[in-house]
Structures are given as C-alpha cells and as structure tokens.
N, C-alpha and C positions, 0 to 999 in steps of 0.2 A: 200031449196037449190037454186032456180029460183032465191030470188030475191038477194044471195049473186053470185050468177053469174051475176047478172045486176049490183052489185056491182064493181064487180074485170074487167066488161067490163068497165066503167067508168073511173076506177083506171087507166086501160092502156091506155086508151082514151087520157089521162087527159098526163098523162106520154107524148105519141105521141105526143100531143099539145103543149110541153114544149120543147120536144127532140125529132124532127123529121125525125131524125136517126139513132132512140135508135129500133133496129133489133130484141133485145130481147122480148119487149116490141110490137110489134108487132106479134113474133113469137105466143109470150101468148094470146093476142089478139085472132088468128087464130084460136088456139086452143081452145080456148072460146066457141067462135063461132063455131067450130065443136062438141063440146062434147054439144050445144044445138042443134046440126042438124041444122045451117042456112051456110049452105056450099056452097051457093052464097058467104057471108060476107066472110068466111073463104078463099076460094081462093083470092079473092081479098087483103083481108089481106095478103096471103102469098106470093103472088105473090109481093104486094110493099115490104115487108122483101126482095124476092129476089133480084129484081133490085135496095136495097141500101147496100147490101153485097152478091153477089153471090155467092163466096169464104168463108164466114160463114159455117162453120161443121153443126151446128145446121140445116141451111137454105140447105144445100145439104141431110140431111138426112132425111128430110122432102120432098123435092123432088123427092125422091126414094119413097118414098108413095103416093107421087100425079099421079104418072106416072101411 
C-alpha cells in the first residue's frame, strides 16, 4: 500500500503542475499526506487549496476539522 500512495502523491503532484488551481487535486493531495501521517505536508497542502477557493464546500469542511 506505501508505495501506491507514493504513487497517487505523484499523480496529484503532476495534476498541480499542469493545473495550479485544480483545488481538488490538492485537496487529495492533503489527504495523502495525512492518512501517511506527514501532517507538516498536509497542512500546507490544505492551506494552499484554501487560499485558491475559500468558498470551496470541500475546503470549508475540512477546515472544521483543522480547527
């Protein structure tokens, strides 16, 4: 399972690289990165999802769990 999560980090990596305002695609990211416990990367990931859609559903209900 490790190294298909190094995988699907790549995947959205690659995504963000093309489309560096794809929210989604960050969102996943984040979550990535928390479900392997590096929740340095995770907040930082979430945090740029929020400052490119604040007003994002997704991006507000994940902030009710950061709080």
């Amino acid at each position: 399972m490790g190294s298909e999560m190094c995988i699907r980090d790549r995947y959205y990596q690659q995504i963000i690289a093309i489309e560096p305002d794809n929210v989604d695609a960050y969102i996943s990211l984040a979550t990535q990165y928390s479900w392997k416990g590096e929740m340095d990367k995770a907040i930082v990931t979430f945090e740029k999802a929020e400052s490119i859609a604040p007003d994002n559903v997704a991006v507000l209900e994940l902030s009710l769990i950061h709080i």
